[in-house]
N, C-alpha and C positions, 0 to 999 in steps of 0.2 A: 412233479404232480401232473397227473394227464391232465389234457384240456380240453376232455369230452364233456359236455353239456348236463350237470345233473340234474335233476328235480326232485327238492324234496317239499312236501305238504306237509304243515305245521301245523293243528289246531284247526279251528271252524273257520267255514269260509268269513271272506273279511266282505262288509258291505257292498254296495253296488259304488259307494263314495270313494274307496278305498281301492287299489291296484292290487290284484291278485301277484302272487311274489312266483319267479322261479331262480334257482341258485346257479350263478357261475361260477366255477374256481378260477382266480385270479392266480393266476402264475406271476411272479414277479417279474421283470422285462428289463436287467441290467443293462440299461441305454442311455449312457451319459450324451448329450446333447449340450453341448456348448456348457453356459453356465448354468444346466441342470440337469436331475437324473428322471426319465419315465420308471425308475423302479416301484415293483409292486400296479403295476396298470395293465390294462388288457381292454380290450375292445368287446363289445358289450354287444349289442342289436347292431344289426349291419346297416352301414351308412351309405349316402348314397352314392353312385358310382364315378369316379372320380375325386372324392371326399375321401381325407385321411389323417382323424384328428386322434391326437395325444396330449398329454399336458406333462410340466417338467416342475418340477422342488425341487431346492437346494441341496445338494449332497451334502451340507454342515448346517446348522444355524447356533445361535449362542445365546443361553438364558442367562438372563441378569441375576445372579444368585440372593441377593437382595431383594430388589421388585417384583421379580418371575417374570418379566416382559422378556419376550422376544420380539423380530420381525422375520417375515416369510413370505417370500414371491411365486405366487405361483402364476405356472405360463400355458396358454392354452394354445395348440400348433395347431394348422391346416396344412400339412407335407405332403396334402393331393393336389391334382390339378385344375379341380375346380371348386369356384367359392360353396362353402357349408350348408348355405339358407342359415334362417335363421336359430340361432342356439343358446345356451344360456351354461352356466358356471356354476357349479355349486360348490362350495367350503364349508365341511362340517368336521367338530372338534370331536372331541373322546377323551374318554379319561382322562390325564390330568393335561392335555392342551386343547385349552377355550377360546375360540374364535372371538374378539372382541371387537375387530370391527373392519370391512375390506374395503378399498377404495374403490368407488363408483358402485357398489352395492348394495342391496337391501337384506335388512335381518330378513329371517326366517323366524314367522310365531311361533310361539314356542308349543300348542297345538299341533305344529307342522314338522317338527323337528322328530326324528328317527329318535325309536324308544332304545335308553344306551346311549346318546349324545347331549353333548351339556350345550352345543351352541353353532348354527347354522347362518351361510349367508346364501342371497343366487343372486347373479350380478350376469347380464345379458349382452351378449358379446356380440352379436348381431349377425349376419351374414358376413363369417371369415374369410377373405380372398384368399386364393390359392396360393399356399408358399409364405403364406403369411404369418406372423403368431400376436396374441397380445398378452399383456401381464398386468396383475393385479399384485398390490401391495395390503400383506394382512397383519394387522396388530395382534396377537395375541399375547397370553400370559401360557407359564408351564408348570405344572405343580411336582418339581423334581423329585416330590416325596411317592409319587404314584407312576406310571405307564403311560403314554399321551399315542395319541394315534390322530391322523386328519386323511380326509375322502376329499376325492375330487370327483365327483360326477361331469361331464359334458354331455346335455340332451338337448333337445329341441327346444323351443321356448316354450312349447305348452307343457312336457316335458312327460310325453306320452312315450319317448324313444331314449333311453341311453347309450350313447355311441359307444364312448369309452368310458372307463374308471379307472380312475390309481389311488388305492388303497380300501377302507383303509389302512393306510400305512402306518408304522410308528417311528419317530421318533426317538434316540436314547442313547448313555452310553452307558458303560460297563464298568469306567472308573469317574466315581463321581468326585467332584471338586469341592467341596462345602465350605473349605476356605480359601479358594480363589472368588476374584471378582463374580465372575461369570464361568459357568459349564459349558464345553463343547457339544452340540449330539447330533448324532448320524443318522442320517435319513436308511431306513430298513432297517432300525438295531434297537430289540426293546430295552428299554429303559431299566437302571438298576438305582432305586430309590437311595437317597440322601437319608440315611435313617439309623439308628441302630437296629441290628440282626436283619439289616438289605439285600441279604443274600436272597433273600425269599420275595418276589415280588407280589405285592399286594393283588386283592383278587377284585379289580374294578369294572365299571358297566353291567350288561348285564349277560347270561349265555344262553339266551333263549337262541333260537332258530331262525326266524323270523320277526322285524319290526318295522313297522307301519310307521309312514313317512305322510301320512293324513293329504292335506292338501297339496302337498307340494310332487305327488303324482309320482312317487316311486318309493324303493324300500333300501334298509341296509340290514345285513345280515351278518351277526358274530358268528364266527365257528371256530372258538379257540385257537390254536397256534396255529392250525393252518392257515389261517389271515379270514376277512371279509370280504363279502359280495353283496354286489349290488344288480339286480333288474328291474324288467316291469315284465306286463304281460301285455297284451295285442288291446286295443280300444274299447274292447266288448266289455272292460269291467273297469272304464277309466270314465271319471265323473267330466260329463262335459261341462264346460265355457263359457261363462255369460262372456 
């Protein structure tokens, strides 16, 4: 996929509240990193100089075929040389994987949540030292009858800038377990529902172009199997700050 910069306008402008959206294609970035992978992430608005953040998920995780729980670590890196300023984390679910709840963070209203997404967190990581990384522990559920996908945004704390993104990604596998304990699934592999006639996966979220991310100061964007994107636009049309 190239990774020339495109813009596409969707529908009427969005209010003066609301972040004007432009689209980046998210190449996937097969970069395993110790105990995770940056696959499906890309760097977003350019960070500042010396600053060089990525984030890492698990290459496997395991759903409880009983319960639908899983758990999932996602890690936020700084592999430049100088600390980030201050930044903030975002974890948002999709189709059948629901963010239920991250350590040391705060939901996302549901107001505020990307239209397409069942559940959001942003959890503020402060000013990252250089060479540094930290991780957050995420409870979720999966609903192995559907497709599941999860986004990692890293922006500023007011979250007027996104550095990087990975994904969203999906999660899944291709041979489902429905009478073992628990299913394996692979981080970049969509999902093949637990179902009779599974060959066909269900057609989940939603395929608009564009969807408005309300207060939480940026957007995410379906584009079918070529994956999702996420930006913002420059401050001229970002709601300021009490």
């Amino acid at each position: 996929m190239s990774s020339r910069r495109l813009t596409v306008v969707a529908g009427s402008l969005v209010t003066a509240s609301f972040s004007a959206v432009m689209i980046l294609p998210l190449t996937a970035v097969a970069d395993d990193q110790g105990p995770g992978s940056s696959k499906g992430g890309k760097a977003v608005d350019e960070a500042p100089a010396g600053v060089k953040l990525s984030t890492l998920l698990p290459e496997k995780i395991s759903v409880d075929n009983s319960s639908q729980k899983t758990a999932i670590t996602a890690t936020v890196k700084n592999g430049g040389s100088k600390n980030s300023g201050d930044i903030r984390l975002l974890v948002v679910g999709f189709d059948g994987l629901k963010v239920n709840s991250v350590q040391g963070c705060d939901a996302l209203a549901k107001k505020d949540l990307p239209e397409g997404s069942n559940s959001g967190f942003s959890c503020p990581v402060g000013d990252l030292a250089a060479g540094k990384s930290t991780s957050y522990d995420i409870d979720a559920t999966f609903d192995l009858g559907k497709t599941g996908k999860i986004c990692l945004p890293v922006q500023t704390a007011d979250g007027k800038k996104t550095f990087w993104q990975q994904g969203p990604v999906p999660f899944g596998t291709t041979n489902p377990s429905p009478n073992a304990p628990a299913t394996p699934l692979l981080l970049g592999t969509d999902n093949k529902p637990v179902a009779p006639g599974g060959d066909q996966l269900p057609k989940t979220g939603v395929g608009r172009d564009v969807l408005p991310l309300g207060a939480a100061g940026a957007a995410l964007v379906a584009a079918g199997a070529a994956g999702l994107w996420w930006s913002q636009r420059r401050p001229a049309e970002v709601r300021q700050r009490g």
